[in-house]
Biopython code that builds the backbone (N, CA, C, O; Angstrom):
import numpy as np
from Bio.PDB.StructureBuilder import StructureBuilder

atoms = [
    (1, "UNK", "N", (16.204, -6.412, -18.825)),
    (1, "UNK", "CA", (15.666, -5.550, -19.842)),
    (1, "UNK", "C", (16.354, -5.719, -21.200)),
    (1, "UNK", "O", (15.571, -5.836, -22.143)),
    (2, "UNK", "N", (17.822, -5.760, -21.528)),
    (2, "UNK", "CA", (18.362, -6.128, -22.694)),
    (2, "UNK", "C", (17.868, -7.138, -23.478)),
    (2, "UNK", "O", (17.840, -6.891, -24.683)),
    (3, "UNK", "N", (17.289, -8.704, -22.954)),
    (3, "UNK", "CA", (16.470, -9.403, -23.963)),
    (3, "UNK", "C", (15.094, -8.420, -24.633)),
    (3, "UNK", "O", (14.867, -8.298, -25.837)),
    (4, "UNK", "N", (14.523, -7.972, -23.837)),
    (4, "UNK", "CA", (13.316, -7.237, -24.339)),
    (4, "UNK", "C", (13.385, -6.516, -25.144)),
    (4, "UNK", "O", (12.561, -6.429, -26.054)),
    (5, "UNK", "N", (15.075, -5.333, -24.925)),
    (5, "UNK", "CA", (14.882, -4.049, -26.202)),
    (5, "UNK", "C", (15.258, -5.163, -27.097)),
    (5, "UNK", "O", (15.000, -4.897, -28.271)),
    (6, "UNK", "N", (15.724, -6.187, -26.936)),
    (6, "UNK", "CA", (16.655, -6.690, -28.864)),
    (6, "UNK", "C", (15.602, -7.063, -29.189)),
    (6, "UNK", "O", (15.268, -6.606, -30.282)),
    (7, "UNK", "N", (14.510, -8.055, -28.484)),
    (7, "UNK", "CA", (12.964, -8.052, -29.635)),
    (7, "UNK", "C", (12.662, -7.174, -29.813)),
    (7, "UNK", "O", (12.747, -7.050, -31.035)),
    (8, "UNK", "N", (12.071, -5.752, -29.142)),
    (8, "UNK", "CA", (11.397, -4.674, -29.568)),
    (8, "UNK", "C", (12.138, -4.127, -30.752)),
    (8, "UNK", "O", (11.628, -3.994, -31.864)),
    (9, "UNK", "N", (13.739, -3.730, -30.349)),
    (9, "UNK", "CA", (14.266, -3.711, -31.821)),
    (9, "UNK", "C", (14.488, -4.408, -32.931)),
    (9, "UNK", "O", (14.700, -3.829, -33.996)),
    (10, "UNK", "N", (14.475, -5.280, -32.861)),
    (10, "UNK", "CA", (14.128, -6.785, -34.021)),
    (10, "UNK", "C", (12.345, -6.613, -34.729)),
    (10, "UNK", "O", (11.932, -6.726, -35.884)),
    (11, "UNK", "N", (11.810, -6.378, -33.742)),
    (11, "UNK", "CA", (10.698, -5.910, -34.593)),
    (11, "UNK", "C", (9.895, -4.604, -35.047)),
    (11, "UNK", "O", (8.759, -4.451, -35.496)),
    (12, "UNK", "N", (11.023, -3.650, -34.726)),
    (12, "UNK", "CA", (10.576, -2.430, -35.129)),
    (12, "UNK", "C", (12.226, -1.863, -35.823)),
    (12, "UNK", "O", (12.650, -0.743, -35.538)),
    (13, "UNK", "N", (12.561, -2.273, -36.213)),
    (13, "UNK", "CA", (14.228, -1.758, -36.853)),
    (13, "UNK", "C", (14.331, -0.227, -37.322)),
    (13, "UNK", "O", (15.298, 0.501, -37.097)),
    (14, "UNK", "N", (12.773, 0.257, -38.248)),
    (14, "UNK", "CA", (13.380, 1.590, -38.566)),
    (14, "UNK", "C", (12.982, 2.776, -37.318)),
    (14, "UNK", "O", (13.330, 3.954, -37.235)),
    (15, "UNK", "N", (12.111, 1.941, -36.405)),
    (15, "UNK", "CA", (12.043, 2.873, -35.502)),
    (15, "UNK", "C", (12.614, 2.338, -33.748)),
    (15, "UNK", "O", (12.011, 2.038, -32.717)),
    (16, "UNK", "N", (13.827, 2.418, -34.076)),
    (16, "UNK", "CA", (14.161, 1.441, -32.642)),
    (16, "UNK", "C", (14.291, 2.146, -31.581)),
    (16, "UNK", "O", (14.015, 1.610, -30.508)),
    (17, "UNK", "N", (14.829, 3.792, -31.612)),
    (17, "UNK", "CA", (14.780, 4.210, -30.534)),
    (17, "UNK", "C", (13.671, 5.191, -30.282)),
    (17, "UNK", "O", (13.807, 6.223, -29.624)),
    (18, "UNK", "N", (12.481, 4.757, -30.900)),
    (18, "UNK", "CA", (11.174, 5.455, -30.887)),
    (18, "UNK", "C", (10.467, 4.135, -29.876)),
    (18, "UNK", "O", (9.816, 4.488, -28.893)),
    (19, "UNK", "N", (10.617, 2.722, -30.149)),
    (19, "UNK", "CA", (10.155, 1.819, -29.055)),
    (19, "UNK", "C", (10.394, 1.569, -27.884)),
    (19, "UNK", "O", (9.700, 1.309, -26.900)),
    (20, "UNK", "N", (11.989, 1.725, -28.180)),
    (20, "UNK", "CA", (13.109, 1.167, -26.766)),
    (20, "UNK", "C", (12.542, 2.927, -25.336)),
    (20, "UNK", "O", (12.503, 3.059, -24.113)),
    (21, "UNK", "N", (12.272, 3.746, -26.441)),
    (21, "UNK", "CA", (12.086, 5.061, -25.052)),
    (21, "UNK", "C", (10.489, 5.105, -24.912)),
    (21, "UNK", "O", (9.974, 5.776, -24.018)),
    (22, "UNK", "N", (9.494, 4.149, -26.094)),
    (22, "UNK", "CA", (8.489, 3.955, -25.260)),
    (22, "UNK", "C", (8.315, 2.551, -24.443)),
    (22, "UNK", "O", (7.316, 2.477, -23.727)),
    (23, "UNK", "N", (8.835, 1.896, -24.468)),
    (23, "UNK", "CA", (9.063, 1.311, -23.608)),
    (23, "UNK", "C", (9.569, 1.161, -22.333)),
    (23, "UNK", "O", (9.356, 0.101, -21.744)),
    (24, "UNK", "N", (10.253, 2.111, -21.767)),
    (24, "UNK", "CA", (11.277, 2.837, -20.741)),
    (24, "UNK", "C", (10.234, 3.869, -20.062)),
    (24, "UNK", "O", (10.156, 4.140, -18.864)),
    (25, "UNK", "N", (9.482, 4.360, -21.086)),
    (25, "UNK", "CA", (8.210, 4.972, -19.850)),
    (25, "UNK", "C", (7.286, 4.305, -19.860)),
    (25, "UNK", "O", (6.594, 4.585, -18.882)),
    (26, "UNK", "N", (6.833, 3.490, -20.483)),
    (26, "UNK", "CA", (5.890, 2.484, -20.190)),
    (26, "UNK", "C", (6.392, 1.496, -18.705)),
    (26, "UNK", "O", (5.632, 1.406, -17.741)),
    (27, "UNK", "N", (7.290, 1.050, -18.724)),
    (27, "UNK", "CA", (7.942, 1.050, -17.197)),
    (27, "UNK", "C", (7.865, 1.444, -15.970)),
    (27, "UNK", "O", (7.622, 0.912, -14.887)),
    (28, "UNK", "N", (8.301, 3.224, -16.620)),
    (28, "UNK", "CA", (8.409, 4.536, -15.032)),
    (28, "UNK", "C", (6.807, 4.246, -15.208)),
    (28, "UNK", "O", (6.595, 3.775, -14.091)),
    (29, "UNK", "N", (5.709, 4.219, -15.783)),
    (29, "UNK", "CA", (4.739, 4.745, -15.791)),
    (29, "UNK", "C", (4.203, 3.729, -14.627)),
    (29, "UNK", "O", (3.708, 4.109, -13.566)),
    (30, "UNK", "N", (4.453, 1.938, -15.141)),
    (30, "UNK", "CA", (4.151, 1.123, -14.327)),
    (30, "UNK", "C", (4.629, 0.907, -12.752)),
    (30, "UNK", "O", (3.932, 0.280, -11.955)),
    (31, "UNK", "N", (5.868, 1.488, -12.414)),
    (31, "UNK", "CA", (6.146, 1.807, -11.399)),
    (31, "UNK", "C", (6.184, 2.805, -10.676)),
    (31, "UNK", "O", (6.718, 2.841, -9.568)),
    (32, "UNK", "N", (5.636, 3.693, -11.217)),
    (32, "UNK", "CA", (4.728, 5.018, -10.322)),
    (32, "UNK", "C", (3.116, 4.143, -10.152)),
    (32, "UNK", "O", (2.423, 4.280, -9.143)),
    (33, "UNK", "N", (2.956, 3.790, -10.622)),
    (33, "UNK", "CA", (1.530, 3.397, -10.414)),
    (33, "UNK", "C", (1.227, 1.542, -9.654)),
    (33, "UNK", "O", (0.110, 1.045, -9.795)),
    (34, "UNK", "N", (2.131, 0.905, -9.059)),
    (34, "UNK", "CA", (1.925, 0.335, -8.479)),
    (34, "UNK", "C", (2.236, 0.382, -6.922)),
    (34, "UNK", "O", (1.933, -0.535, -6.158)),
    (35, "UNK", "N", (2.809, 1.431, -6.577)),
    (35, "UNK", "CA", (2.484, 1.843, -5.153)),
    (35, "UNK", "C", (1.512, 2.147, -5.067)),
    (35, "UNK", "O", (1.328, 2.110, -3.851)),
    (36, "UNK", "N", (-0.034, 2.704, -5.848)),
    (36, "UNK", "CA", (-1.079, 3.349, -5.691)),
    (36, "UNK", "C", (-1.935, 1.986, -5.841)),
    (36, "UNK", "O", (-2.816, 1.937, -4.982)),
    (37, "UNK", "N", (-1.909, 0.759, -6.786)),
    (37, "UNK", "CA", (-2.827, -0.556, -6.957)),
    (37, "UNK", "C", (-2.137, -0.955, -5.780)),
    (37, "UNK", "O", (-2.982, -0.590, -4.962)),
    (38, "UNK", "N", (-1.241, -1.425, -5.114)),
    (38, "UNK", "CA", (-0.097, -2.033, -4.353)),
    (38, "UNK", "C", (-1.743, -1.460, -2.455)),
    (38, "UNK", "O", (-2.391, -2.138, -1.658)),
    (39, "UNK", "N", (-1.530, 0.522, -2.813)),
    (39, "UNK", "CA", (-1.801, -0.007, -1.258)),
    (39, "UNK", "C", (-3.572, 0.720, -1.620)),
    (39, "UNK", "O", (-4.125, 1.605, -0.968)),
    (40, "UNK", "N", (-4.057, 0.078, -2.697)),
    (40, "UNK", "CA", (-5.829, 0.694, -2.597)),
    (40, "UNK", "C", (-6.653, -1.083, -1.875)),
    (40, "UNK", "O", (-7.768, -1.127, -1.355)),
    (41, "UNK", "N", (-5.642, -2.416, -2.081)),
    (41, "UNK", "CA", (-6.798, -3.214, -1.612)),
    (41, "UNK", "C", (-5.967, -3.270, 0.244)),
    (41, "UNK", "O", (-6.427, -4.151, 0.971)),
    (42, "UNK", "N", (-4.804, -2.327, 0.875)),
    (42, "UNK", "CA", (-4.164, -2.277, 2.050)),
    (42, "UNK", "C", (-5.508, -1.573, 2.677)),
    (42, "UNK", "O", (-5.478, -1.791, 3.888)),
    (43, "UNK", "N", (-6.740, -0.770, 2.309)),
    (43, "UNK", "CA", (-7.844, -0.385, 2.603)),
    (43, "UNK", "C", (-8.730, -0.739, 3.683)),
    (43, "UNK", "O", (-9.149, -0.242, 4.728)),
    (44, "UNK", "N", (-8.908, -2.341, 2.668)),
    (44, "UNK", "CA", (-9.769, -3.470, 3.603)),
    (44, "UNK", "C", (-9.443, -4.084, 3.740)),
    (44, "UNK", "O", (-10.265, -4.634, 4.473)),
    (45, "UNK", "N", (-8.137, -5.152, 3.571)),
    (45, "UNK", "CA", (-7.746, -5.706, 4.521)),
    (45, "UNK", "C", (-6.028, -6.529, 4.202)),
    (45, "UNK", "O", (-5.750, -7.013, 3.105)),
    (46, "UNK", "N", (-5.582, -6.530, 4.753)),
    (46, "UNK", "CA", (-3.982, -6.692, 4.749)),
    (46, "UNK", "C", (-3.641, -8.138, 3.718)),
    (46, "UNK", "O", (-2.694, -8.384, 2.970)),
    (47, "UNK", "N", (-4.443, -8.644, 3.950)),
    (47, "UNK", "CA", (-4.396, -10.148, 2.919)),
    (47, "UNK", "C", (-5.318, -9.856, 1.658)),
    (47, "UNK", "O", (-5.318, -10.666, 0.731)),
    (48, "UNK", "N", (-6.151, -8.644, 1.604)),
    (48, "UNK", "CA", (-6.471, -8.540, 0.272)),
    (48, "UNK", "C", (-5.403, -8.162, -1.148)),
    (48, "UNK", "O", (-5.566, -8.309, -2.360)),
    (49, "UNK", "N", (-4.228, -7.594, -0.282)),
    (49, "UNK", "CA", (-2.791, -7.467, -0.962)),
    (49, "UNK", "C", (-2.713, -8.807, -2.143)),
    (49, "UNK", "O", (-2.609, -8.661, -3.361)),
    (50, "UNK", "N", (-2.776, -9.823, -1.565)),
    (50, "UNK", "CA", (-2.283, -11.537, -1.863)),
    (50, "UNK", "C", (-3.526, -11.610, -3.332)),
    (50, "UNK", "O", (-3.203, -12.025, -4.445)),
    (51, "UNK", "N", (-4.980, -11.087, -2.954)),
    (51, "UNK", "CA", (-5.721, -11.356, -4.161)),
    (51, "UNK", "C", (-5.447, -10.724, -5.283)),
    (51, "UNK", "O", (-5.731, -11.114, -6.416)),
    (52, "UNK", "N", (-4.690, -9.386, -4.876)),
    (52, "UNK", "CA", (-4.648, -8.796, -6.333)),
    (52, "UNK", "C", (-3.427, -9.059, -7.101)),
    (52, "UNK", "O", (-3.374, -8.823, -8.308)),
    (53, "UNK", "N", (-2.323, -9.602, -6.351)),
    (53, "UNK", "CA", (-0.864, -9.711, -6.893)),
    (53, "UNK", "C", (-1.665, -11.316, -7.488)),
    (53, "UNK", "O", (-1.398, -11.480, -8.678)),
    (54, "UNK", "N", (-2.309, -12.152, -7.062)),
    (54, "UNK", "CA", (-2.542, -13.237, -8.015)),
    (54, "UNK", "C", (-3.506, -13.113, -9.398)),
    (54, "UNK", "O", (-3.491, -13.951, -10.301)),
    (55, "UNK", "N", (-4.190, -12.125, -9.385)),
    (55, "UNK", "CA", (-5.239, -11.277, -10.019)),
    (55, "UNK", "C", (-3.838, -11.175, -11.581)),
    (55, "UNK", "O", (-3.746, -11.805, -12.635)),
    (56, "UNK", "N", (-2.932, -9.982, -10.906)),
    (56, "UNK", "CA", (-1.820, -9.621, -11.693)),
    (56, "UNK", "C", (-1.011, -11.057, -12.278)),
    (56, "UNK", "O", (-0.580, -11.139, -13.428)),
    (57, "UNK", "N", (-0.893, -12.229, -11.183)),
    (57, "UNK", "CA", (0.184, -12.953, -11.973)),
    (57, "UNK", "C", (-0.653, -14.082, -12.757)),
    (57, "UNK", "O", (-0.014, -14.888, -13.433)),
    (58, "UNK", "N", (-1.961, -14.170, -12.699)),
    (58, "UNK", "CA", (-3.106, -14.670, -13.902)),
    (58, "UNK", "C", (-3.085, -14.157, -14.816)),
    (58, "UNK", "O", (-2.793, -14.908, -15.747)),
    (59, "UNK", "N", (-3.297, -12.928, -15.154)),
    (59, "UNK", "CA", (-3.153, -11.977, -16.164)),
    (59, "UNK", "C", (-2.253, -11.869, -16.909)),
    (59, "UNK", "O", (-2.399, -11.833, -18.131)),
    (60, "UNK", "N", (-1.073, -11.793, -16.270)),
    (60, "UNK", "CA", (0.290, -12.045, -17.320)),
    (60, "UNK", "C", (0.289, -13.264, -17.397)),
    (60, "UNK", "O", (0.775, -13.310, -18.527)),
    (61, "UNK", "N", (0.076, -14.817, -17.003)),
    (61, "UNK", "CA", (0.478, -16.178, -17.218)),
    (61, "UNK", "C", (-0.949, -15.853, -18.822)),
    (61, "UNK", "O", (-0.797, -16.116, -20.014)),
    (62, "UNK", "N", (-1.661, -15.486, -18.409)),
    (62, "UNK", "CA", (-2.996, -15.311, -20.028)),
    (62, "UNK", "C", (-2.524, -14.953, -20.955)),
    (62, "UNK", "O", (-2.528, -15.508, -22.054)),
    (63, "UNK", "N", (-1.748, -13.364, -20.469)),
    (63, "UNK", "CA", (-1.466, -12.740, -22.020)),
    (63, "UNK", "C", (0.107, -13.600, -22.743)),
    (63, "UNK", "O", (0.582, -13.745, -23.869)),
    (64, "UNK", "N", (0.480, -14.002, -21.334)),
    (64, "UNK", "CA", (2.164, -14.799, -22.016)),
    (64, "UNK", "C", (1.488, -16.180, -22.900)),
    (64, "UNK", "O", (2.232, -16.573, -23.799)),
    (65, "UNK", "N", (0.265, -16.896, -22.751)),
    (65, "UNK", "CA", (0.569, -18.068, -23.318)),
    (65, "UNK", "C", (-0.344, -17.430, -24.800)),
    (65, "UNK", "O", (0.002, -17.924, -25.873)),
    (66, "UNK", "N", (-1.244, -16.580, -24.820)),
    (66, "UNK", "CA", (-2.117, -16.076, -25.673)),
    (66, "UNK", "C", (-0.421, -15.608, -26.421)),
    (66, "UNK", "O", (0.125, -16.366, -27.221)),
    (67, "UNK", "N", (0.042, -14.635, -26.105)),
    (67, "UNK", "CA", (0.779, -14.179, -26.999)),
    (67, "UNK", "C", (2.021, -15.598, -27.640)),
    (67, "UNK", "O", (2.625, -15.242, -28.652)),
    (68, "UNK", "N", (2.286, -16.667, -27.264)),
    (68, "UNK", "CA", (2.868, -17.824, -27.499)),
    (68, "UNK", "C", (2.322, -18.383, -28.384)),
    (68, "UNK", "O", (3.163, -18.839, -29.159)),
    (69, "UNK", "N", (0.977, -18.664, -28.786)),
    (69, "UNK", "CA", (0.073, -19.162, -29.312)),
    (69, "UNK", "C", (-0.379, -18.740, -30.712)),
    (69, "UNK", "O", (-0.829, -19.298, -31.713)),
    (70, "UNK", "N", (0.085, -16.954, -30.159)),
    (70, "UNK", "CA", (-0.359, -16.280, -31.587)),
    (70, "UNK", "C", (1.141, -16.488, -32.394)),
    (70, "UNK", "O", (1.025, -16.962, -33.524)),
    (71, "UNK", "N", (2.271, -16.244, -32.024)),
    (71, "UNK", "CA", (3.560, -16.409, -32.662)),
    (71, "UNK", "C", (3.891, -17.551, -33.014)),
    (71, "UNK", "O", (4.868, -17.784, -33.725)),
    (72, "UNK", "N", (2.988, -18.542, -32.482)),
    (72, "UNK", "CA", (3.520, -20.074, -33.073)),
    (72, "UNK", "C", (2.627, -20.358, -34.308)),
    (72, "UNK", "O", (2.657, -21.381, -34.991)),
    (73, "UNK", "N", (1.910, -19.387, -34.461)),
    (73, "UNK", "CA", (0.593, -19.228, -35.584)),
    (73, "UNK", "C", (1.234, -18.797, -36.661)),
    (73, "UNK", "O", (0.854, -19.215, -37.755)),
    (74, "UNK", "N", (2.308, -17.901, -36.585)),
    (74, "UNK", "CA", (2.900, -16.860, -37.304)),
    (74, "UNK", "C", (4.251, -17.252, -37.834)),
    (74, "UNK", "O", (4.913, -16.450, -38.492)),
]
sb = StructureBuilder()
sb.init_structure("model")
sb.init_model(0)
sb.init_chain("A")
sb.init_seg("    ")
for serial, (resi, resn, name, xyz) in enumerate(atoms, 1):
    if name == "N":
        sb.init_residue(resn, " ", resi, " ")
    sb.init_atom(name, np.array(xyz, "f"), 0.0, 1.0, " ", f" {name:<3s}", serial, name[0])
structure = sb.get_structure()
């Protein structure tokens, strides 16, 4: 987590501990809520687990190279 707050604070300087504590529940928020995505595809069937965690690690490999792409723009 320490690489993350020094960008968030690097790019928000006059408001750093207005990002760094939304960011910190943006977190709790994500980990209260993946025991609930975690067991809704445990439903129908035990290997539908496997589609959605690749679902999730597509999604972030998208937004990581999209967001790479836009900063190398910048």
């Amino acid at each position: 987590m320490p690489p993350q707050r020094h960008r968030l604070i690097e790019a928000a300087r006059l408001a750093a501990s207005f990002v760094v504590s939304l960011n910190a529940s943006a977190t709790y928020l994500a980990v209260s809520r993946a025991g609930v995505i975690g067991a809704a595809p445990l439903q129908f069937s035990p290997t539908a687990l496997s589609f959605v965690a690749a679902a999730f690690i597509v999604v972030g490999l998208v937004v990581s190279e999209f967001r790479h792409r836009v900063g190398a723009e910048h």
